[in-house]
DOGUKE-321455 format. One record per residue (C-alpha): z, y, x; residue number from 0. Coordinates in Angstrom, 3 decimals, decimal comma, padded with zeros to 6 digits. Layout:
REM residues N
Z/Y/X/NUM .
...
//
This chain:
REM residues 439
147,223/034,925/130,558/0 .
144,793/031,998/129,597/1 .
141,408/031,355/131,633/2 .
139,843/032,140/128,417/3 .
141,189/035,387/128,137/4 .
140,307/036,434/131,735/5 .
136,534/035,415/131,217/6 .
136,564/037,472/128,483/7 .
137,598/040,760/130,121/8 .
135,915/040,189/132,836/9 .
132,568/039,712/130,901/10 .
133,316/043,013/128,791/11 .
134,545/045,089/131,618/12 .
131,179/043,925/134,287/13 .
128,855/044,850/131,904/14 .
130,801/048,147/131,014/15 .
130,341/048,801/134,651/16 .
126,727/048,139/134,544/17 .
126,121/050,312/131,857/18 .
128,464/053,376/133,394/19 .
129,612/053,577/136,567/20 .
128,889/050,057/138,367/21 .
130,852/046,936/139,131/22 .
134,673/047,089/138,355/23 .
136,300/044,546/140,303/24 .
138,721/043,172/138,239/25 .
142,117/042,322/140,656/26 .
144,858/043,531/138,767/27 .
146,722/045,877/135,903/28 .
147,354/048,835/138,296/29 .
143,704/048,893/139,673/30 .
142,045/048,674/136,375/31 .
145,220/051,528/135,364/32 .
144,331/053,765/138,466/33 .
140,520/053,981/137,883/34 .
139,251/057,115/135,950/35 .
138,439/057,294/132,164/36 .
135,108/057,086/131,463/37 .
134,845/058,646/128,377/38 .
138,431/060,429/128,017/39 .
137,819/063,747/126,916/40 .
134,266/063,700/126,536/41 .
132,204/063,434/123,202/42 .
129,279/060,842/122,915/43 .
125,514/061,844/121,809/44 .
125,823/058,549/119,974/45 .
128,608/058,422/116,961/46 .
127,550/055,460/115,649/47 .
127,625/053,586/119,529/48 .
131,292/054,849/119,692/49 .
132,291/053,957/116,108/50 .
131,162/050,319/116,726/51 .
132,482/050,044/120,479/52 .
135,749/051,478/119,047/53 .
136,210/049,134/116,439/54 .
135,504/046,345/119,120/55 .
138,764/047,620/120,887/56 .
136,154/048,895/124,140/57 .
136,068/052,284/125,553/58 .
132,708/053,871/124,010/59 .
129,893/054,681/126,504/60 .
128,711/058,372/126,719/61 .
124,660/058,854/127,110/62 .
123,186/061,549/128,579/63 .
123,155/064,770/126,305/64 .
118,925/065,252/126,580/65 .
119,251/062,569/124,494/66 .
120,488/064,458/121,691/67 .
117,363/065,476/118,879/68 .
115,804/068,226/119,695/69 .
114,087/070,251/117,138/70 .
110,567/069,295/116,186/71 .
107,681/071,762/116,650/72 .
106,153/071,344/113,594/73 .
109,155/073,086/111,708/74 .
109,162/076,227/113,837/75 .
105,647/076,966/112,989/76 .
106,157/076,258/109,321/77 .
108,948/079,379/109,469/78 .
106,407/080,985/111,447/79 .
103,739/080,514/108,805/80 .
106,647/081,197/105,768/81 .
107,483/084,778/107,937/82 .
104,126/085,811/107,891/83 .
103,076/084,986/104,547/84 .
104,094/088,281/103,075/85 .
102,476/090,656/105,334/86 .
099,066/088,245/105,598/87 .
097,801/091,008/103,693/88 .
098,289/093,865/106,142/89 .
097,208/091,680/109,090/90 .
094,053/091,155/107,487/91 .
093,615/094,999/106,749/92 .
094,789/095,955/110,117/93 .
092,184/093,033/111,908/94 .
089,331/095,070/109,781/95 .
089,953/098,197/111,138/96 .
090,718/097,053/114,453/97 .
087,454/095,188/114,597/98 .
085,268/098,883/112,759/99 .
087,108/100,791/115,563/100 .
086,038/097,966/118,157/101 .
082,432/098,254/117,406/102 .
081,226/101,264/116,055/103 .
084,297/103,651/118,112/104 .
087,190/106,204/116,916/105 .
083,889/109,051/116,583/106 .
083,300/107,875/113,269/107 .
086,213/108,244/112,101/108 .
087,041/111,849/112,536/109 .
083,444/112,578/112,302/110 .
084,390/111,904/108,298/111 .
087,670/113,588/108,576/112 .
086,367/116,696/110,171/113 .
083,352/117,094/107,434/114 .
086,381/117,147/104,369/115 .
087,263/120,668/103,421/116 .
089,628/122,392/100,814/117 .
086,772/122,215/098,536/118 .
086,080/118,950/098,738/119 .
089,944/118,496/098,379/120 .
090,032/119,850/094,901/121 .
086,950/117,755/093,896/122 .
088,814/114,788/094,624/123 .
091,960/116,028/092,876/124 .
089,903/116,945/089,600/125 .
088,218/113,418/089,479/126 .
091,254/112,061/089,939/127 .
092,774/114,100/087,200/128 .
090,239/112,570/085,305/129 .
090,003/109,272/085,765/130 .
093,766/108,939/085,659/131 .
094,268/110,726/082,452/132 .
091,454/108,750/080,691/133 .
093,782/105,095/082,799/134 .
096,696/106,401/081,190/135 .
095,319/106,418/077,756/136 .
093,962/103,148/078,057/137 .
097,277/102,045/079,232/138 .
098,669/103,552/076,205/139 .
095,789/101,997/073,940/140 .
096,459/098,550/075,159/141 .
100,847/098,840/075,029/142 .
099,917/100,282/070,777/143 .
098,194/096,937/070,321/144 .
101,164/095,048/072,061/145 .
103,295/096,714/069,680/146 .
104,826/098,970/072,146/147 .
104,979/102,725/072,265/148 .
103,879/104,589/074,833/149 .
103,299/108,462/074,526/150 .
100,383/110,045/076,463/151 .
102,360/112,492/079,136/152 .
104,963/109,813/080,239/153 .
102,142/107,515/080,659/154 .
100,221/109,968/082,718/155 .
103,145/110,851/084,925/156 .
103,596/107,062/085,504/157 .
100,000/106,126/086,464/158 .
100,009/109,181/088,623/159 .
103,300/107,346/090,592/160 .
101,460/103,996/090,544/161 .
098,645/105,324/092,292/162 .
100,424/106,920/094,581/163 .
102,564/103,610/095,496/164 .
099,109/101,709/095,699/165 .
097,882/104,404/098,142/166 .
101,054/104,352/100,426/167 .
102,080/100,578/100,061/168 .
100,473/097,553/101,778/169 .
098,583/095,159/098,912/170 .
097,254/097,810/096,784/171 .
099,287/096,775/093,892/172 .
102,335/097,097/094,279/173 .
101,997/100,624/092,429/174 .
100,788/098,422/089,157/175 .
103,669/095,523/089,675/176 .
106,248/098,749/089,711/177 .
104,762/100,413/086,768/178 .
104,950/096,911/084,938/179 .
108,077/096,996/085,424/180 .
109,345/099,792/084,607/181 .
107,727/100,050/081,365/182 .
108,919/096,829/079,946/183 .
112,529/098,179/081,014/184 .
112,352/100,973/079,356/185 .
110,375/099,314/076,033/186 .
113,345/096,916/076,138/187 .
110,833/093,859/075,959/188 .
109,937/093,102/079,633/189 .
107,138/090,811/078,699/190 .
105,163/092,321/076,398/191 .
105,326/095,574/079,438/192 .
103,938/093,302/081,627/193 .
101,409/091,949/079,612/194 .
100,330/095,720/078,877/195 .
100,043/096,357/082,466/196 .
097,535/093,412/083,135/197 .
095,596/093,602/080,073/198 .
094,977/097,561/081,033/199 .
093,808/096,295/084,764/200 .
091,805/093,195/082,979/201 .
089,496/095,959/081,336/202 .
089,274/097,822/084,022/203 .
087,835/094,872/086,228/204 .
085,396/093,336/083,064/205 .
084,347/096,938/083,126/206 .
083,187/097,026/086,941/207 .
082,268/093,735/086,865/208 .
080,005/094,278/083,551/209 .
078,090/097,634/084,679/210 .
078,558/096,156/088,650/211 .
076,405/093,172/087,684/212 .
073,716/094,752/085,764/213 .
073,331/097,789/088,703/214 .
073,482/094,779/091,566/215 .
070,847/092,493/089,260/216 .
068,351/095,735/088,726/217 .
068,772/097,748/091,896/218 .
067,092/097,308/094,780/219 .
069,767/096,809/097,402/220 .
070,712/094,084/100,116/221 .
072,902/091,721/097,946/222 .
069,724/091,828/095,161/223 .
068,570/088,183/095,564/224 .
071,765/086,749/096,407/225 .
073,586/088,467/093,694/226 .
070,628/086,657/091,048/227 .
071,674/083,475/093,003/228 .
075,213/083,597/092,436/229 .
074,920/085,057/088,852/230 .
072,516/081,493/088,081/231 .
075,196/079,367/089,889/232 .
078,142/081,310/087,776/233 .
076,339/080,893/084,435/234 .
076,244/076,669/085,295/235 .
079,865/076,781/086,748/236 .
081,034/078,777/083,462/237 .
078,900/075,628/081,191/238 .
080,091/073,136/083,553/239 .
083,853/074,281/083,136/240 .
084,041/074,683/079,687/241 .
082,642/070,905/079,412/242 .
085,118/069,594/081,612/243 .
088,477/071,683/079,666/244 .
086,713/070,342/076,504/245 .
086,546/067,106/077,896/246 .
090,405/067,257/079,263/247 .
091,491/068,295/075,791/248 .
089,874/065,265/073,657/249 .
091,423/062,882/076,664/250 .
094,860/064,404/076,092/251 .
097,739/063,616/074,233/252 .
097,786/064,859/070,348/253 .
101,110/066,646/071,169/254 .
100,282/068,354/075,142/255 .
097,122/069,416/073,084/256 .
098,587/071,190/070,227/257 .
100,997/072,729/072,669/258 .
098,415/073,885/074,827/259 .
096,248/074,767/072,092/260 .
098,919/076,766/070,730/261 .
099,777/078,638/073,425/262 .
096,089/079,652/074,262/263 .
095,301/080,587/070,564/264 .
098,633/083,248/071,196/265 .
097,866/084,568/074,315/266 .
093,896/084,991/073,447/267 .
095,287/086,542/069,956/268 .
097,143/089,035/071,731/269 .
094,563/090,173/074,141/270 .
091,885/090,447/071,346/271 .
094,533/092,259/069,542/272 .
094,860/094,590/072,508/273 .
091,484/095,116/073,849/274 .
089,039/094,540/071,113/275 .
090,371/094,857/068,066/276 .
088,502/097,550/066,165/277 .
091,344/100,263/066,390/278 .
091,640/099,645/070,303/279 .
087,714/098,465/070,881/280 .
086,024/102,005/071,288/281 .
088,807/103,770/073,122/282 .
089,198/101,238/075,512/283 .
085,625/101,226/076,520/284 .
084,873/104,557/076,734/285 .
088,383/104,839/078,750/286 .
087,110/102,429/080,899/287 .
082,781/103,558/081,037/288 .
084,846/106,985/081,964/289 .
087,041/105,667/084,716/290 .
084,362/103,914/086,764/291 .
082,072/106,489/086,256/292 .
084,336/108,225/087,855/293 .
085,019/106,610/090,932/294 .
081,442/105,853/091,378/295 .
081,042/109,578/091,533/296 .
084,002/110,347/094,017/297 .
081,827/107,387/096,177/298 .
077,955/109,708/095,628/299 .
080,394/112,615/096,694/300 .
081,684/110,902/099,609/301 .
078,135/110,021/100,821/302 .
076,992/113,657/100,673/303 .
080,357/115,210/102,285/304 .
079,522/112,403/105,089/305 .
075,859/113,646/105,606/306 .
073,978/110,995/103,832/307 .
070,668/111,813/102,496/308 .
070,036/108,688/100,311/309 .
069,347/108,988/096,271/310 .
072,026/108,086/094,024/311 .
070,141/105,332/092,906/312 .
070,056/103,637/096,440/313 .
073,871/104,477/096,373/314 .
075,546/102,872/093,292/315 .
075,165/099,632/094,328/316 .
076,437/100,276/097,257/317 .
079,199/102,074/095,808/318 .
080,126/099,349/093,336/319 .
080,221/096,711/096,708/320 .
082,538/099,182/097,648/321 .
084,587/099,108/094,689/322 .
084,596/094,888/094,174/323 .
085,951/095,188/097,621/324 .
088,561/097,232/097,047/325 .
089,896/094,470/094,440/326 .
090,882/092,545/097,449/327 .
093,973/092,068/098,017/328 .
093,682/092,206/102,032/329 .
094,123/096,060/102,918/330 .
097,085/098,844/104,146/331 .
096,855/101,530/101,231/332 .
093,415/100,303/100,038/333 .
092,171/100,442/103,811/334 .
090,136/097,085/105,105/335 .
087,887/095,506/103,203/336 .
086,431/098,562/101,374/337 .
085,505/099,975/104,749/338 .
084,112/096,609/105,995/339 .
081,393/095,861/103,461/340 .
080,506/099,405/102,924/341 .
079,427/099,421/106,831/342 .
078,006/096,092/106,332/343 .
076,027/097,108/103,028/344 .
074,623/100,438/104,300/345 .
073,605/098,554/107,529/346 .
071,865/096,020/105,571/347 .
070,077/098,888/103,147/348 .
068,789/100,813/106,530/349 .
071,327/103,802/106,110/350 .
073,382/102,897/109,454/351 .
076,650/101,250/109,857/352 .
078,314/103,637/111,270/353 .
077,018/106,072/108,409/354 .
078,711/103,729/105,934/355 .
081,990/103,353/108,103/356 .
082,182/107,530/107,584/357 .
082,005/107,265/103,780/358 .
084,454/104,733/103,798/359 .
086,562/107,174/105,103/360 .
085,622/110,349/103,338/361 .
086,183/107,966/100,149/362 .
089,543/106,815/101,161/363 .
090,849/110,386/102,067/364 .
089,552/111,435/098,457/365 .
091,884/108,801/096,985/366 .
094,703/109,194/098,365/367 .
094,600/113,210/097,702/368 .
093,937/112,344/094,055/369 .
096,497/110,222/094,074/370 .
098,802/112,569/095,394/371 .
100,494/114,415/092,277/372 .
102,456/110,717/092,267/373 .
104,488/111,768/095,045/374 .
105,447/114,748/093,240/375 .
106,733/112,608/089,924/376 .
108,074/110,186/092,102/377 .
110,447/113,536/093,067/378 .
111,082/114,697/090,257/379 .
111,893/111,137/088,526/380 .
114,493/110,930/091,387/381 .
116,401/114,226/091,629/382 .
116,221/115,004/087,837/383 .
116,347/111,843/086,098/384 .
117,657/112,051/082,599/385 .
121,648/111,271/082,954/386 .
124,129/110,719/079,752/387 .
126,422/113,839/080,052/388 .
129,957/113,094/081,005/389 .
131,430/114,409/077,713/390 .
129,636/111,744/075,791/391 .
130,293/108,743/078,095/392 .
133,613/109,680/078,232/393 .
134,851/109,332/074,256/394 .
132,452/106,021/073,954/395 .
134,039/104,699/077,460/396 .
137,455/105,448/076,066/397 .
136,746/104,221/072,121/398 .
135,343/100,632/073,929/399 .
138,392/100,195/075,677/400 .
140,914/100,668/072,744/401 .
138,833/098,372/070,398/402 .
138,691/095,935/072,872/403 .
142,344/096,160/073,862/404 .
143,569/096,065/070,323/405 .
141,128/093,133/069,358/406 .
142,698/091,471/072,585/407 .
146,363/091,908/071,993/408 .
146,492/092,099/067,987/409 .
148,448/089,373/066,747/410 .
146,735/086,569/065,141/411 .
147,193/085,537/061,365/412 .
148,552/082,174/062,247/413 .
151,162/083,873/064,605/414 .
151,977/086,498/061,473/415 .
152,611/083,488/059,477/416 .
154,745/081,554/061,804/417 .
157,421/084,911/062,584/418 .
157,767/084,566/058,529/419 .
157,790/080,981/058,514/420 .
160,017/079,674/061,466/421 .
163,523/080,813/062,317/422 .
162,631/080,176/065,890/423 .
159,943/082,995/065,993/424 .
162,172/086,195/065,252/425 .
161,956/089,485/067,650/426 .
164,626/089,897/070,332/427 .
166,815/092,647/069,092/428 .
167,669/090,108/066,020/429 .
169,457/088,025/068,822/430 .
167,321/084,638/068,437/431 .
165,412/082,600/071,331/432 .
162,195/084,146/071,531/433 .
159,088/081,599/071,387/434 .
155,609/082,116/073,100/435 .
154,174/082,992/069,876/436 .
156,574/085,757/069,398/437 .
155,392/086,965/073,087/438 .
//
């Protein structure tokens, strides 16, 4: 062995030794053979290190394994947030109620449950009866001016099981999302049932929002001056926005525009077609003046049933606080926000809090018994849903099956032609080597 060749090993194996295990002395074959393998049978944190020691013809060095990543915080609590996401809704519906039963105590609540009687149970079922009959044919109003037919019963019978399915399901509407679905299934155009669904909920909300501003901008009540606040600041947003997509539009280019253009002209078409065309116009706002009138009166009925003594005057805009609230998308079964600001609103208007907590309540049990006859379709629709009989699957099942069978294994033309044409194609009893196009 050349001196060079010894410097070299011993320069690679002293600083293996520094980096492992300490100093090898380096006195012969069968020490360095007798030592034990530093890395034999282990795997290193570092595959690259190894890779590169390998291909340098040195034993890799293993690190310590808390050097191996760990997994970073931040992308635990973005599965957190992701988990969560869905059920934000009922979190924020339970935290309202939680917070009500925190401050004003568990006594209001069944003070409003103990003042409901049968009575006042078939009050709320006959409003209901009536404002979902009069949804329905709106419903029905707006699917006509879609070009799809909807008949007045069905349509009843499926509002009924959308209320219901609001009432019992977190979100308040998932009842609506089902109904939308459901219709544009059976309509066989899934879009244009969808578009019927919203366009029947859009009316409903310009509706509340229409006769909602004018009570909240004439009656006295405790959003009075900041409702004629925000209704100044909404008229200059509404100017300042149309500027600005009028603006965006002459900036764009010719093609985006007429694309855009195009597809806004269609989808404003069909909801003028749909709401205010003059077939649809007057049905769907009396449907709709009908509707809110009713639930403002289930909401005067609450108040009395609850024991309060205010006019009906002091109580609609209460009542239609009550109602924007209910939009919200932040409840359990339409439970949350309604009962939040209609404590905070009759606080405000000198009735008590815990007053309007009670008619929260009261208001909420007469929902969800008027929505109730949506359980009962929802039972029906399951154990006696409309099945095909057996006798006339059967013959269709069976007549599918031999047309597609014969068009499968018919000989072709150009396979007719070449058993006439070729000796080579004959069938086997004729004694002749059978070809593939004879199989």
């Amino acid at each position: 062995m050349s001196v060079q060749t010894v410097e070299v090993t011993e320069a690679v194996l002293s600083g293996f030794g520094e980096v492992g295990r300490g100093p090898a002395p380096l006195k012969g074959r069968g020490e360095l053979r007798d030592q034990p393998p530093l890395a034999r049978g282990r795997r290193t944190a570092y595959p690259e290190a190894r890779s590169s020691a390998g291909r340098a013809g040195v034993i890799g060095f293993v690190g310590p394994r808390e050097a191996a990543p760990q997994a970073t915080e931040p992308s635990r609590l973005r599965r957190a947030a992701k988990s969560i996401r869905p059920h934000l809704g009922t979190l924020a519906g339970v935290t309202i109620l939680g917070v009500l039963l925190w401050r004003l105590g568990t006594g209001v609540f069944l003070d409003g449950l103990r003042r409901i009687d049968v009575p006042i149970l078939f009050v709320g079922l006959g409003i209901g009866l009536l404002t979902t009959v009069f949804s329905a044919w709106r419903w029905a109003l707006v699917a006509r001016g879609l070009g799809i037919k909807l008949p007045l019963v069905p349509a009843i019978a499926d509002y009924y099981r959308s209320l219901f399915l609001n009432a019992a399901l977190p979100g308040g509407v998932l009842g609506d999302v089902h109904r939308a679905v459901r219709h544009g299934q059976s309509a066989g155009d899934m879009g244009r049932g969808v578009r019927a669904v919203v366009l029947e909920r859009v009316a409903g909300q310009i509706a509340l929002i229409t006769v909602g501003g004018v009570v909240l901008l004439t009656q006295p009540s405790p959003v009075l001056a900041d409702a004629r606040r925000v209704a100044l600041m909404a008229v200059f947003a509404v100017v300042g926005a149309v500027a600005v997509v009028v603006a965006v539009r002459m900036n764009r280019a010719p093609s985006v525009a007429a694309r855009r253009a195009r597809a806004l002209r269609a989808a404003l078409t069909e909801a003028r077609g749909a709401l205010l065309s003059r077939e649809n116009l007057p049905g769907v706002a009396l449907s709709s003046v009908v509707v809110l009138s009713g639930h403002l009166g289930m909401f005067v009925v609450a108040a009395r049933v609850a024991g309060s003594h205010a006019t009906v005057a002091e109580l609609l805009p209460l009542a239609v606080l009550a109602l924007l609230a209910m939009g919200i998308p932040l409840n359990v079964g339409g439970w949350g926000p309604r009962e939040g600001v209609t404590a905070w609103a009759f606080g405000a208007a000198g009735l008590g809090a815990s007053m309007g907590l009670s008619v929260a309540v009261v208001y909420g049990v007469l929902s969800f018994v008027a929505a109730l006859p949506g359980a009962v379709v929802l039972v029906v629709r399951y154990f006696w849903s409309p099945t095909p009989p057996a006798s006339a699957a059967a013959p269709a099942t069976a007549s599918a099956s031999a047309s597609v069978s014969i068009e499968k294994y018919a000989p072709k033309d150009s396979a007719k032609l070449a058993s006439n044409a070729l000796p080579f194609s004959a069938e086997p009893s004729e004694g002749r080597p059978m070809t593939p196009e004879s199989v």
